[in-house]
DRENPA-3360 file (N, C-alpha, C; in nm, 2 decimals, always signed):
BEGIN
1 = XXXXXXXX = +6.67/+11.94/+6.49/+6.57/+11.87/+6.57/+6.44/+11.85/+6.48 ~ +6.39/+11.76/+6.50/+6.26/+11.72/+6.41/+6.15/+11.76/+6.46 ~ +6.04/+11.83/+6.35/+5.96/+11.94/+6.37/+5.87/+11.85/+6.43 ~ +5.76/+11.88/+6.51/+5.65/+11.82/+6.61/+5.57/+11.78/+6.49 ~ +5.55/+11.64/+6.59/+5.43/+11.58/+6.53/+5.29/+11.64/+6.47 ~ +5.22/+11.66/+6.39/+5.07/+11.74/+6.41/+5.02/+11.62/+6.39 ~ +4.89/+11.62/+6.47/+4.78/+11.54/+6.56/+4.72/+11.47/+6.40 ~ +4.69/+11.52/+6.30/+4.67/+11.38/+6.16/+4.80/+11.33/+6.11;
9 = XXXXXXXX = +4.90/+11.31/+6.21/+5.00/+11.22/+6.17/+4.98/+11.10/+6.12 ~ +4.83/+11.03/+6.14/+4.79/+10.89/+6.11/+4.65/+10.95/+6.06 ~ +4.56/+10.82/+5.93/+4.51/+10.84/+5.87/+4.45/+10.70/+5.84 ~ +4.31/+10.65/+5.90/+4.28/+10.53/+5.89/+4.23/+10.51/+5.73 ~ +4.32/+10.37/+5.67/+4.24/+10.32/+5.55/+4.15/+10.24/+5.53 ~ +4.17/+10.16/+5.63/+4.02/+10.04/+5.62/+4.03/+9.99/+5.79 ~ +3.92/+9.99/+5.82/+3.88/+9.89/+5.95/+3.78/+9.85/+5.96 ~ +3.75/+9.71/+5.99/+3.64/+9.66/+6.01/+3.62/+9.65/+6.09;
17 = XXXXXXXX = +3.67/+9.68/+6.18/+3.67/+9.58/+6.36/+3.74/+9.51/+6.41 ~ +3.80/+9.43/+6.32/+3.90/+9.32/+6.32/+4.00/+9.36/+6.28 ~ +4.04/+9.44/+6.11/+4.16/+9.46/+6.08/+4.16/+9.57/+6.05 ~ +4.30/+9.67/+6.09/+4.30/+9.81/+6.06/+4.41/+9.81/+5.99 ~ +4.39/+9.91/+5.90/+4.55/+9.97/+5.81/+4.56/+10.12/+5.86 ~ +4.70/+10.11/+5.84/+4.68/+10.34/+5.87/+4.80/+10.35/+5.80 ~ +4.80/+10.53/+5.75/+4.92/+10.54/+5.66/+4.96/+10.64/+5.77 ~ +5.09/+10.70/+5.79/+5.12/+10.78/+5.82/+5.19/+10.88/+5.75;
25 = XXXXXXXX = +5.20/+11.00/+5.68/+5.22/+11.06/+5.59/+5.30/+11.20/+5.62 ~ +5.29/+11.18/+5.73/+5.32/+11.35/+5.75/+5.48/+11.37/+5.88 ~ +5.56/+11.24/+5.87/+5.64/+11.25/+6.01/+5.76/+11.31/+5.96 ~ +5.82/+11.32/+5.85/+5.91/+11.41/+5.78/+5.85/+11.51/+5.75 ~ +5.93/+11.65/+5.81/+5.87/+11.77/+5.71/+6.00/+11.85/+5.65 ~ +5.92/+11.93/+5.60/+6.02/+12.07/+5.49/+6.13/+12.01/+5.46 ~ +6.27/+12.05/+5.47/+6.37/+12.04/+5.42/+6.44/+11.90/+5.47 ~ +6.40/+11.82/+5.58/+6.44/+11.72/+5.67/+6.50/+11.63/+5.59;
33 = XXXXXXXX = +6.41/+11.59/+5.45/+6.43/+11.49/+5.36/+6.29/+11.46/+5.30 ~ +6.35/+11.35/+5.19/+6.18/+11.38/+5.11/+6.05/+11.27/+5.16 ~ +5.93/+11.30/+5.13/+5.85/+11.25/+5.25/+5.81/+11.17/+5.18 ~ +5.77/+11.07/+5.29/+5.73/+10.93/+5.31/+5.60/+10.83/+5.36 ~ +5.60/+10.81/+5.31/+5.41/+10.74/+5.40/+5.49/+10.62/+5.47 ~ +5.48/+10.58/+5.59/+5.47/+10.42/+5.64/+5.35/+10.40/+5.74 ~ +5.34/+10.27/+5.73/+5.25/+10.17/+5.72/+5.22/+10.09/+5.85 ~ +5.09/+10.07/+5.89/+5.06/+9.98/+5.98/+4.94/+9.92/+5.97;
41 = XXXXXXXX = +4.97/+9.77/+5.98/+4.85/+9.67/+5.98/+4.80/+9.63/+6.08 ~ +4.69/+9.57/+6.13/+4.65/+9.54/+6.24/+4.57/+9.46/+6.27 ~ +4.59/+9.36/+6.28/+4.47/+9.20/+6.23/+4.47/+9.12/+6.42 ~ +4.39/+9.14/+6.45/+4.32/+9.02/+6.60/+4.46/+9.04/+6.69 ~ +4.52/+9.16/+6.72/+4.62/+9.16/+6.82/+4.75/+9.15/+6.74 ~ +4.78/+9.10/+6.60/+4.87/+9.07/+6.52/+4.90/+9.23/+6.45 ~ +5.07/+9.25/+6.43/+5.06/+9.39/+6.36/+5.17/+9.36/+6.29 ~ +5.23/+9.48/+6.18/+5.30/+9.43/+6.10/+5.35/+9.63/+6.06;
49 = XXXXXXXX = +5.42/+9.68/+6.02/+5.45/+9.83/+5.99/+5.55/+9.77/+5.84 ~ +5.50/+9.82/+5.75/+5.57/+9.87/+5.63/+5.63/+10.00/+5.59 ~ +5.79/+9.93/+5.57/+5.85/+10.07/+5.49/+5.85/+10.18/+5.63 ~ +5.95/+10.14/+5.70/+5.90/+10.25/+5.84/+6.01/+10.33/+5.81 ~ +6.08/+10.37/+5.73/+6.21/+10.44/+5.70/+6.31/+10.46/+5.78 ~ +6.39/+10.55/+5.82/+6.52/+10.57/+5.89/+6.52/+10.68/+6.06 ~ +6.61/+10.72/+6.06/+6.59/+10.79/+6.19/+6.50/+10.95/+6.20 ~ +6.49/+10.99/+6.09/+6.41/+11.08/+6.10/+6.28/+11.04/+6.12;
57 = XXXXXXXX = +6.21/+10.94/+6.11/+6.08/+10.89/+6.11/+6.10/+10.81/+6.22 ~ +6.19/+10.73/+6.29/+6.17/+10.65/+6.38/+6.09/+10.68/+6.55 ~ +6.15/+10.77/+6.58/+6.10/+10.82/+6.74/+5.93/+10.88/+6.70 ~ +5.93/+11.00/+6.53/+5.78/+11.05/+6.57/+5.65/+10.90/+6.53 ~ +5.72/+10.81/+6.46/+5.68/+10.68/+6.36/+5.61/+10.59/+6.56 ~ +5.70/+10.59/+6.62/+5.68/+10.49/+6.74/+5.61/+10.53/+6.79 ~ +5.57/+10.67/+6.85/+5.51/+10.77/+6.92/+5.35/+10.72/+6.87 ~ +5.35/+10.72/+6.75/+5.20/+10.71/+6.70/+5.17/+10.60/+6.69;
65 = XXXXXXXX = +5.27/+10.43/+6.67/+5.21/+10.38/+6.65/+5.19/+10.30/+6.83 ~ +5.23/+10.35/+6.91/+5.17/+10.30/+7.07/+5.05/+10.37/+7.14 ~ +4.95/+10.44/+7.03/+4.81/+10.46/+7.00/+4.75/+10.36/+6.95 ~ +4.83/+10.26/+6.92/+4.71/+10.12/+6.81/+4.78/+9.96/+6.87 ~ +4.94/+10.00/+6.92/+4.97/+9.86/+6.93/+5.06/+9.91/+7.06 ~ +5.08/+9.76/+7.15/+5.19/+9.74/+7.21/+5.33/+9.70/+7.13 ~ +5.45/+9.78/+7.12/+5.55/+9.77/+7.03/+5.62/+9.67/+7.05 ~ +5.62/+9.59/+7.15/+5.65/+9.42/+7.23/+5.58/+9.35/+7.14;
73 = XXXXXXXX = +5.48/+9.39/+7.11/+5.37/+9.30/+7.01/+5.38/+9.27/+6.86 ~ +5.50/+9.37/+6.81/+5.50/+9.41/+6.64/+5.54/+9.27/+6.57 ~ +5.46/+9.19/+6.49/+5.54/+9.13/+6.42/+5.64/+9.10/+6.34 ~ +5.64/+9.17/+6.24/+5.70/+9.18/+6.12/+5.73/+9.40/+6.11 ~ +5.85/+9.43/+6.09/+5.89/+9.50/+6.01/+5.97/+9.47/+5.87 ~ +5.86/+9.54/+5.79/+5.88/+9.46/+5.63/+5.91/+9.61/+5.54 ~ +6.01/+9.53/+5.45/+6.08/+9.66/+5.34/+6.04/+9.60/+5.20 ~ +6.04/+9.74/+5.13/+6.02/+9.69/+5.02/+6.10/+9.69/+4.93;
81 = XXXXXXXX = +6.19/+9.73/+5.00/+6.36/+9.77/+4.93/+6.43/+9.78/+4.99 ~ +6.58/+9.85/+5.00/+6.67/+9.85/+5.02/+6.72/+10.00/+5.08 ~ +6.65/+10.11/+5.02/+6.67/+10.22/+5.05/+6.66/+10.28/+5.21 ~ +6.75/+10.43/+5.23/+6.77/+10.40/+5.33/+6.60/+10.51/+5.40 ~ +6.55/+10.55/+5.28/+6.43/+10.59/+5.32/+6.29/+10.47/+5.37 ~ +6.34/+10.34/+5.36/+6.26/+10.22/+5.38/+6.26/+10.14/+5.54 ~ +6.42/+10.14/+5.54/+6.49/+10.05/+5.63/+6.64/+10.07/+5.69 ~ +6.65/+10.22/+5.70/+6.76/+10.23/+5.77/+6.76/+10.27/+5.90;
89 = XXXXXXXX = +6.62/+10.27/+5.98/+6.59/+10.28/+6.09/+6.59/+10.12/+6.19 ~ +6.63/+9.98/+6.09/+6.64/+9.87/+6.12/+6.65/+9.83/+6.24 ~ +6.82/+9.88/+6.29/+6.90/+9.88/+6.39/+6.78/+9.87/+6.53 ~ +6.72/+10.00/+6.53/+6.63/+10.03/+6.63/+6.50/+9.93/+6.62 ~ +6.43/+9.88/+6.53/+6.37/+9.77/+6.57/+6.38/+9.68/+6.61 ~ +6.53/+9.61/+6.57/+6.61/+9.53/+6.62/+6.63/+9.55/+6.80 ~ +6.64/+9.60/+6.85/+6.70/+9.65/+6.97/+6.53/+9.67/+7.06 ~ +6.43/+9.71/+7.02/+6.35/+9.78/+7.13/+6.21/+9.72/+7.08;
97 = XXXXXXXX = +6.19/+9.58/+6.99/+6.10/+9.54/+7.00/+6.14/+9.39/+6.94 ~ +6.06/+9.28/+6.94/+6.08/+9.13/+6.89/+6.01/+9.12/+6.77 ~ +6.04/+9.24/+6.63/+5.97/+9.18/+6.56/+6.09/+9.12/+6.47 ~ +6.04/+9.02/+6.35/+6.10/+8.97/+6.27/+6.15/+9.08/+6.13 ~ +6.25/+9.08/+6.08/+6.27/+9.17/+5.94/+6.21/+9.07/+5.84 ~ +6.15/+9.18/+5.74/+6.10/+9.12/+5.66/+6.17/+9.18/+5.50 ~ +6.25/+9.11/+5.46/+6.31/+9.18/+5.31/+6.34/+9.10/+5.19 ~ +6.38/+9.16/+5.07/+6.41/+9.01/+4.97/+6.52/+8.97/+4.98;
105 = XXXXXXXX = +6.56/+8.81/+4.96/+6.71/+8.77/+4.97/+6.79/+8.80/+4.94 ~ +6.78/+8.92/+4.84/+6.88/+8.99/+4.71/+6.92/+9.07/+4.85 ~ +6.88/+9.16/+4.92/+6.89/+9.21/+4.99/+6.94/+9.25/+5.14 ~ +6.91/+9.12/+5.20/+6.89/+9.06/+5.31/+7.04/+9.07/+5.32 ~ +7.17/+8.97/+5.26/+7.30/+9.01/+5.28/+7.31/+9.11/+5.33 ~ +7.30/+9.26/+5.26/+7.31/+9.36/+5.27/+7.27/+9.44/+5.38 ~ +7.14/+9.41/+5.52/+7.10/+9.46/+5.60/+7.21/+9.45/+5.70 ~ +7.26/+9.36/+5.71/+7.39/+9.36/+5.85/+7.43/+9.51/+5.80;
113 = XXXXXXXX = +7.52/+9.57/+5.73/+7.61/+9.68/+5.70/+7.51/+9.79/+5.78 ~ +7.39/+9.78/+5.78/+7.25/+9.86/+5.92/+7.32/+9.88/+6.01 ~ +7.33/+9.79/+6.06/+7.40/+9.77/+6.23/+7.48/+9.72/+6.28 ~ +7.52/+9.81/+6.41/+7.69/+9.85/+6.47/+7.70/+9.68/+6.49 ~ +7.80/+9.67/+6.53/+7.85/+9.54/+6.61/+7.75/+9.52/+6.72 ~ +7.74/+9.64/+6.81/+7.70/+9.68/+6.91/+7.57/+9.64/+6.95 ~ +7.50/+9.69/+6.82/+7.32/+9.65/+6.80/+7.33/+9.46/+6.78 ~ +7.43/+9.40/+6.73/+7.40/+9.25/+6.67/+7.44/+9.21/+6.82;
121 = XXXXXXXX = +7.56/+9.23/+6.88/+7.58/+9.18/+7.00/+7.46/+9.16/+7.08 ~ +7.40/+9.26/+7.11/+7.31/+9.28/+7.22/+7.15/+9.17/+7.16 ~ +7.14/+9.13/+7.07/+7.03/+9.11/+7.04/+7.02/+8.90/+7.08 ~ +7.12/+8.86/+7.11/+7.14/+8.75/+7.18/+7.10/+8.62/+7.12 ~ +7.13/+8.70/+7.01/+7.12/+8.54/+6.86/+7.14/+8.56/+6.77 ~ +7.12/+8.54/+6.67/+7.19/+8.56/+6.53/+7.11/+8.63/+6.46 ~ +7.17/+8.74/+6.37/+7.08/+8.81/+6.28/+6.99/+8.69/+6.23 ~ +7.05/+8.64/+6.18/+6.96/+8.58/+6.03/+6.81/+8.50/+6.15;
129 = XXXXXXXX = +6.81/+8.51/+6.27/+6.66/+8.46/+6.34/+6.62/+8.54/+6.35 ~ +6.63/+8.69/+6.31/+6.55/+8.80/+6.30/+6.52/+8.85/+6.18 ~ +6.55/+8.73/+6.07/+6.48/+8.80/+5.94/+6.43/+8.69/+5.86 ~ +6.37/+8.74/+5.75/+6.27/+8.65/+5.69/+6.30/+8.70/+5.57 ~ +6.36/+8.60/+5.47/+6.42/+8.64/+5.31/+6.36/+8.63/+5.21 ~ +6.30/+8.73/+5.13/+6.17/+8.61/+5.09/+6.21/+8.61/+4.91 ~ +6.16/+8.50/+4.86/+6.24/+8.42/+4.71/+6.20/+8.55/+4.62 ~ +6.25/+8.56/+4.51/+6.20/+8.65/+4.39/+6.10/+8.58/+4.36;
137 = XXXXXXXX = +6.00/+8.49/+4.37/+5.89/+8.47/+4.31/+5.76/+8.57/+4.41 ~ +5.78/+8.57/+4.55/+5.67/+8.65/+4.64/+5.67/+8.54/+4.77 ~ +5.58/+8.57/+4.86/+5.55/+8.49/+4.92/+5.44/+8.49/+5.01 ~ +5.36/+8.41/+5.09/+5.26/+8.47/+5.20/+5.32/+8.51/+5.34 ~ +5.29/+8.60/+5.39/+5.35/+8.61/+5.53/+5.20/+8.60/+5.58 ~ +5.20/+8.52/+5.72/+5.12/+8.49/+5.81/+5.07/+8.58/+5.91 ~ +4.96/+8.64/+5.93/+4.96/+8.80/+6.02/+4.83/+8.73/+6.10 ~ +4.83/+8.65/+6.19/+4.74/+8.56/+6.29/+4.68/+8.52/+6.17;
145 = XXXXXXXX = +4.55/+8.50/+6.17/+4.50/+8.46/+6.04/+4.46/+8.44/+5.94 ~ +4.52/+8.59/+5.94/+4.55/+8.65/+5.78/+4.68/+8.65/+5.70 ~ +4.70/+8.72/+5.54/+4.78/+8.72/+5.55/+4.85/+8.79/+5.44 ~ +4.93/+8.85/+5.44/+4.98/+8.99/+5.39/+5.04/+8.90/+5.27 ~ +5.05/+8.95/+5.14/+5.11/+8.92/+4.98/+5.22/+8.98/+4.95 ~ +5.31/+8.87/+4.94/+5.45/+8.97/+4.91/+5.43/+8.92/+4.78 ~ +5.42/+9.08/+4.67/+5.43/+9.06/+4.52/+5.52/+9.10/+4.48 ~ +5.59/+9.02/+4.37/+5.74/+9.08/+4.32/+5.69/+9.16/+4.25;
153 = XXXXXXXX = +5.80/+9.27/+4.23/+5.79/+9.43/+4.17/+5.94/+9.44/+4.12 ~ +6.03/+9.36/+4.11/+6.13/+9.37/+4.09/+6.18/+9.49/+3.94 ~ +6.26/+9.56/+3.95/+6.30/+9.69/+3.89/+6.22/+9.74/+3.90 ~ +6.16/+9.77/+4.01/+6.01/+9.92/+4.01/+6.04/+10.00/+4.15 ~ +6.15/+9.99/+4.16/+6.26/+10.05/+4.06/+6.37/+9.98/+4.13 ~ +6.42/+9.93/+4.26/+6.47/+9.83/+4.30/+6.51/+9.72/+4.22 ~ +6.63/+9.64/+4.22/+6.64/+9.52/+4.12/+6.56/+9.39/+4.20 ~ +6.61/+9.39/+4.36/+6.48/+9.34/+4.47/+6.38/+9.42/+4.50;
161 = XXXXXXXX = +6.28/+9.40/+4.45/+6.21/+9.51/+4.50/+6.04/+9.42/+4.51 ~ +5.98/+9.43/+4.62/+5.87/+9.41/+4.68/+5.72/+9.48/+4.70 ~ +5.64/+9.46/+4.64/+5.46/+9.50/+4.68/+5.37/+9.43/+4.84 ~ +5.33/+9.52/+4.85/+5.28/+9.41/+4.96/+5.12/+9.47/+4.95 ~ +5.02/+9.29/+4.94/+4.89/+9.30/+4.93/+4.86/+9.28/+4.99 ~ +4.70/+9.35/+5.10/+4.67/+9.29/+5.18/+4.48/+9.23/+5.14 ~ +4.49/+9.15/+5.12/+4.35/+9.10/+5.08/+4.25/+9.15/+5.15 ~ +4.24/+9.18/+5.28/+4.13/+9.19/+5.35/+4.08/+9.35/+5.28;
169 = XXXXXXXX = +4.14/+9.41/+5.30/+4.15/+9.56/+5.27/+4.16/+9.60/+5.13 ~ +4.22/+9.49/+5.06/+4.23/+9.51/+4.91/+4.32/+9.61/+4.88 ~ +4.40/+9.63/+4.97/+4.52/+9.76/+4.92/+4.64/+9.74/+4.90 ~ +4.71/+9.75/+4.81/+4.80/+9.71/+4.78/+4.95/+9.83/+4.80 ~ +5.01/+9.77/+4.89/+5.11/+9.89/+4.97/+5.23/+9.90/+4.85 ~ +5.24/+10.01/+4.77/+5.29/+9.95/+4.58/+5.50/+10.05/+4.61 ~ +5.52/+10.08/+4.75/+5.64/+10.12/+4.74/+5.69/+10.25/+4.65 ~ +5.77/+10.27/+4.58/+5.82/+10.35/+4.45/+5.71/+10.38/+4.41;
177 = XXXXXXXX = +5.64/+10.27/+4.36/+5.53/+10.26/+4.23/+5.44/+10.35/+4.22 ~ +5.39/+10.43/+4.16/+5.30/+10.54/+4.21/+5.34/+10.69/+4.28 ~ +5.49/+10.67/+4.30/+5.51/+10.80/+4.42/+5.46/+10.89/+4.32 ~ +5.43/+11.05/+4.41/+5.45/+11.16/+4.36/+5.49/+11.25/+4.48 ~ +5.53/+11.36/+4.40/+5.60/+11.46/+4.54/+5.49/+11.56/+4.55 ~ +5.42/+11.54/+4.67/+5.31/+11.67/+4.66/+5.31/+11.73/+4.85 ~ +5.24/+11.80/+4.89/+5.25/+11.88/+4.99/+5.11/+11.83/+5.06 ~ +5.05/+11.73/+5.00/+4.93/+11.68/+5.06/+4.89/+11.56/+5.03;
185 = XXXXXXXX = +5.01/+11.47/+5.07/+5.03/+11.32/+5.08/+4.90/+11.26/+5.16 ~ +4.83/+11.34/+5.23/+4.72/+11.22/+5.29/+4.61/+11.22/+5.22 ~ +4.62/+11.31/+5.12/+4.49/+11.29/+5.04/+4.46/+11.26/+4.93 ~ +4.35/+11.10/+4.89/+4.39/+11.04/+4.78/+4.35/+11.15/+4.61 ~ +4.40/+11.09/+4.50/+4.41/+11.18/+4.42/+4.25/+11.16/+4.37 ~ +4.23/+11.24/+4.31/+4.08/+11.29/+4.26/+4.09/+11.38/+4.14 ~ +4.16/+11.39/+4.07/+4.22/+11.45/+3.97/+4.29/+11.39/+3.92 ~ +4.28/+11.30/+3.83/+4.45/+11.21/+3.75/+4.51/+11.29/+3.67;
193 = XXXXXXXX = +4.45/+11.35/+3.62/+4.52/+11.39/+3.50/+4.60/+11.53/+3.54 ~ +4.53/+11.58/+3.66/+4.61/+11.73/+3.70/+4.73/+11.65/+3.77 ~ +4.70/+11.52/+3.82/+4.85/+11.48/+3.95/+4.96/+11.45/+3.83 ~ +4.90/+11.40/+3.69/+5.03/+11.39/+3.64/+5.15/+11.42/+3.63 ~ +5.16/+11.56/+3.66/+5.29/+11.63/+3.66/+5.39/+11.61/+3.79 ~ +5.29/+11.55/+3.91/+5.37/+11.53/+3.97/+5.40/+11.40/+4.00 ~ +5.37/+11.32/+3.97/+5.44/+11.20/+3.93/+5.52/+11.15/+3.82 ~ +5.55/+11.22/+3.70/+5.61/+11.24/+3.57/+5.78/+11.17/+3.60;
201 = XXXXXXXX = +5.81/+11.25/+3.63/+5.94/+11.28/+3.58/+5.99/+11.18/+3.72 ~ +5.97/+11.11/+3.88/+5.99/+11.06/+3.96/+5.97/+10.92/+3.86 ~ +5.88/+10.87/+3.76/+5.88/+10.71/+3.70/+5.96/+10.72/+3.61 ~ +5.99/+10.85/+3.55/+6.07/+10.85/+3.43/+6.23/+10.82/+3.47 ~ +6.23/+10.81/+3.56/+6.39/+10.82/+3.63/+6.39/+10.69/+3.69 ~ +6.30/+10.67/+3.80/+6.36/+10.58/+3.87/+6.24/+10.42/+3.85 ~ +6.19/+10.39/+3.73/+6.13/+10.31/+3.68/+6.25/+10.20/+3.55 ~ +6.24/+10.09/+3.61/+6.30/+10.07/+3.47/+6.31/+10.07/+3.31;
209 = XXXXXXXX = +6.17/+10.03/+3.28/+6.17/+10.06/+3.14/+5.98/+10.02/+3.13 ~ +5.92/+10.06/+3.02/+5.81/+10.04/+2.94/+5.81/+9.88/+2.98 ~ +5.86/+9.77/+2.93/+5.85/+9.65/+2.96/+5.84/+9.62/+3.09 ~ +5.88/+9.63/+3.16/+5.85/+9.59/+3.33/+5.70/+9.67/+3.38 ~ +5.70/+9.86/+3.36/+5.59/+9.84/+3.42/+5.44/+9.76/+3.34 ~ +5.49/+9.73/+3.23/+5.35/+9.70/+3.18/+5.32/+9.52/+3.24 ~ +5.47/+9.47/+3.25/+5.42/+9.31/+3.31/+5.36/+9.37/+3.46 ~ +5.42/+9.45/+3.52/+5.35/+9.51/+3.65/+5.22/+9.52/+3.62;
217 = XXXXXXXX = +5.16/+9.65/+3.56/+5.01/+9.66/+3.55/+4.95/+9.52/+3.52 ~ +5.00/+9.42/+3.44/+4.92/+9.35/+3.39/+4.86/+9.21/+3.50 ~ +5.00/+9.21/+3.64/+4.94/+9.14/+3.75/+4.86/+9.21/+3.83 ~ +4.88/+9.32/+3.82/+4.77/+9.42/+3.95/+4.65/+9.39/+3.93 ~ +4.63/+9.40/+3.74/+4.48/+9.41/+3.66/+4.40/+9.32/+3.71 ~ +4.49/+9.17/+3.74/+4.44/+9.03/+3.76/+4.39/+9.02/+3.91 ~ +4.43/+9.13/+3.98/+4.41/+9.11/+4.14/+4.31/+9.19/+4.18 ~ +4.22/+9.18/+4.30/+4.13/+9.25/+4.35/+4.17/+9.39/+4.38;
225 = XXXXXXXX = +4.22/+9.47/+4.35/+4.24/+9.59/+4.42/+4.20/+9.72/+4.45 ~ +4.15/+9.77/+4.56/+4.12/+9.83/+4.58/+4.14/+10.01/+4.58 ~ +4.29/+9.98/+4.62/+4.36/+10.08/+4.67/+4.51/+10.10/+4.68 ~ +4.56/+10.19/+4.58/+4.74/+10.16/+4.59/+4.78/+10.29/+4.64 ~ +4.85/+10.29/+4.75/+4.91/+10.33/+4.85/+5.07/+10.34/+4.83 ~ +5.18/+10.44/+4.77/+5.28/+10.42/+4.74/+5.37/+10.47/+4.87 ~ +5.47/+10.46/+4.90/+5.59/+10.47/+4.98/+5.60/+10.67/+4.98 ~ +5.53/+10.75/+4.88/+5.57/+10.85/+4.85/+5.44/+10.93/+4.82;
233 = XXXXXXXX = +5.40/+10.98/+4.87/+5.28/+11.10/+4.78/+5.14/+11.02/+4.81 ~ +5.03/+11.05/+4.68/+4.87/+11.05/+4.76/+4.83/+10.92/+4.72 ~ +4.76/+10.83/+4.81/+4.69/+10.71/+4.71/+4.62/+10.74/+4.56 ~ +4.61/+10.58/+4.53/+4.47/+10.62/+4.45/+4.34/+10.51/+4.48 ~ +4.24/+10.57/+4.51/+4.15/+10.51/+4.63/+4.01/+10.49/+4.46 ~ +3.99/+10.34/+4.45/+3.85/+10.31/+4.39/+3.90/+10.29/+4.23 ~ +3.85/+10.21/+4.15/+3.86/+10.10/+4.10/+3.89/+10.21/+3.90 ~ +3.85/+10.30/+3.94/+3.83/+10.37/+3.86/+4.00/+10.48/+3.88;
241 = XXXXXXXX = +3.98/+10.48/+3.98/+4.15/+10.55/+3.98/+4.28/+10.49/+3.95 ~ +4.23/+10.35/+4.03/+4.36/+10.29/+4.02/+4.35/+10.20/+3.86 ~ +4.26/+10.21/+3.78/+4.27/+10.21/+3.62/+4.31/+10.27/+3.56 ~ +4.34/+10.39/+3.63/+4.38/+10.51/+3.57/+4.55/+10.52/+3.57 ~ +4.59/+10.53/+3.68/+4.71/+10.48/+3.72/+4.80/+10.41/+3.60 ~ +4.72/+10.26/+3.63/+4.80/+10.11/+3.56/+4.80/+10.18/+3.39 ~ +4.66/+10.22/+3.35/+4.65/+10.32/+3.22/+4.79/+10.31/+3.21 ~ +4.82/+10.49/+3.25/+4.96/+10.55/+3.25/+5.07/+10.54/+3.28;
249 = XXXXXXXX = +5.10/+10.44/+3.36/+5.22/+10.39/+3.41/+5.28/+10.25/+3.24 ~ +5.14/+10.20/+3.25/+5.16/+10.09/+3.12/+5.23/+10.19/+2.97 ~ +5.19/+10.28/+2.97/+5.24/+10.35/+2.85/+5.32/+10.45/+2.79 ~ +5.39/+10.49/+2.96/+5.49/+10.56/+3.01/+5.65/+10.54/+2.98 ~ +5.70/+10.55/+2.89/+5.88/+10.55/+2.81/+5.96/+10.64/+2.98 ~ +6.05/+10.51/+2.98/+6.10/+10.57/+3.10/+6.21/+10.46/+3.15 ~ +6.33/+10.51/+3.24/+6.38/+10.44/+3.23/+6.55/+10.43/+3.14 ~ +6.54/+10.28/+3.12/+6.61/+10.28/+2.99/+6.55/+10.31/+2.82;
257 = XXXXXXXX = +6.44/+10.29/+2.85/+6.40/+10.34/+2.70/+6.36/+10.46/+2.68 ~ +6.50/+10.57/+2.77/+6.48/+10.70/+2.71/+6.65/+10.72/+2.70 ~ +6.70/+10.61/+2.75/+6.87/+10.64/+2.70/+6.92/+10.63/+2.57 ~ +7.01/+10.73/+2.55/+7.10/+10.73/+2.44/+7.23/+10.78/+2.43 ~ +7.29/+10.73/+2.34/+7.47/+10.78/+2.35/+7.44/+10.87/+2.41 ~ +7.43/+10.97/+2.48/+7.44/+11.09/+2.46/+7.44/+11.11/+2.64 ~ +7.40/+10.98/+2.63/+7.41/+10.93/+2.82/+7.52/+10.92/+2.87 ~ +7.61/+10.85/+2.79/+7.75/+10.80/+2.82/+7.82/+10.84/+2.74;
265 = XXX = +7.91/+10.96/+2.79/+8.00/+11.00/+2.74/+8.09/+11.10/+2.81 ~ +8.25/+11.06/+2.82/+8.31/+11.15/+2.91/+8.27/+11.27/+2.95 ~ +8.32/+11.29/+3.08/+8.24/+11.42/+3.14/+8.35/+11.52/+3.10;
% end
């Protein structure tokens, strides 16, 4: 049974009045599986939840977010990948609210294998009217009248894999990118150089190579950003951190450019 909620399960990142973001960081605990941040946007009645993960997050994930929204009202639930820590809770949004899926087309095939016969039956139209495929180049999604940035991130660490910007707020929701494994995911880092060790060895593995993240840093550099928020571990909040970040990630051997024979070879 999944351990109770505690009352800073949500954590406001920006609100003006009009548009709110919140992370939620804390709905997986101890040994359940490894923890997760998901996401909610909230623009003039319009909402949108990124990366809402699987069933261990699903029931304490809803609980919190019918403190901000009516769940009849959710737009878009949007992935940034594939994993089943992102989007294997599908099935259930499918069934108990009208929002649309939001995933890449690489991927999109792949969501049916989500859900039973059971779940597609009952939903009284065709999958593919409940999702939204979006091209390997990126795309805008419409959130009333604003509108959330799907930025390709492809191999970071996903071969589809997805960023999502939100201009108003300037935060950019970076998935993988950024994780680290720490025990105090709601609090942005303030120390770069001590979090190193905990983000190390999670880009060294599951990043593809030196050449990808540096085309990555090199689009982020170009964009307003505020604030990167990964799928895993603490932000990094202000202009000076998240330089810090793109720094080290740009210069980081990882990947395939740490393989060698010595990788492949009968067991």
């Amino acid at each position: 049974m999944s351990a109770p909620v505690p009352q800073s399960a949500s954590r406001i990142l920006f609100d003006n009045g009009e548009h709110k973001c919140l992370v939620f960081s804390s709905l997986v605990k101890g040994d359940e599986g490894v923890q997760t941040n998901q996401f909610l946007i909230v623009h003039k009645g319009h909402a949108a939840v990124i990366d809402p993960g699987g069933d261990l997050t699903y029931t304490p994930l809803t609980i919190e977010l019918t403190k901000y929204i009516n769940l009849q009202d959710l737009d878009y639930v949007i992935a940034s990948h594939q994993d089943p820590d992102v989007i294997a809770s599908m099935p259930r949004w499918l069934m108990h609210t009208r929002a649309t899926i939001v995933a890449s087309k690489l991927w999109a095939r792949f969501l049916p294998h989500l859900a039973s016969p059971f779940v597609t039956s009952m939903l009284n139209k065709d999958f593919s009217e409940r999702l939204l495929e979006l091209p390997d180049k990126g795309a805008n999604i419409p959130l009333g009248d604003a509108i959330l940035k799907a930025v390709p991130a492809h191999f970071l660490h996903s071969v589809g894999n997805f960023q999502f910007y939100d201009p108003v707020s300037r935060i950019l929701f970076s998935g993988d990118m950024g994780a680290s494994m720490t025990e105090d995911a709601h609090l942005p880092v303030t120390d770069f150089q001590a979090h190193i060790p905990a983000m190390r060895g999670f880009h060294r593995r599951y990043m593809c190579s030196r050449r990808v993240t540096q085309l990555w840093a090199g689009v982020v550099r170009e964009m307003d950003v505020d604030m990167i928020v990964p799928q895993h571990g603490r932000p990094f909040q202000g202009k000076v951190m998240v330089n810090n970040f793109l720094d080290w990630i740009s210069a980081l051997d990882c990947g395939i450019d740490l393989l060698t024979e010595a990788d492949y070879r009968w067991p």
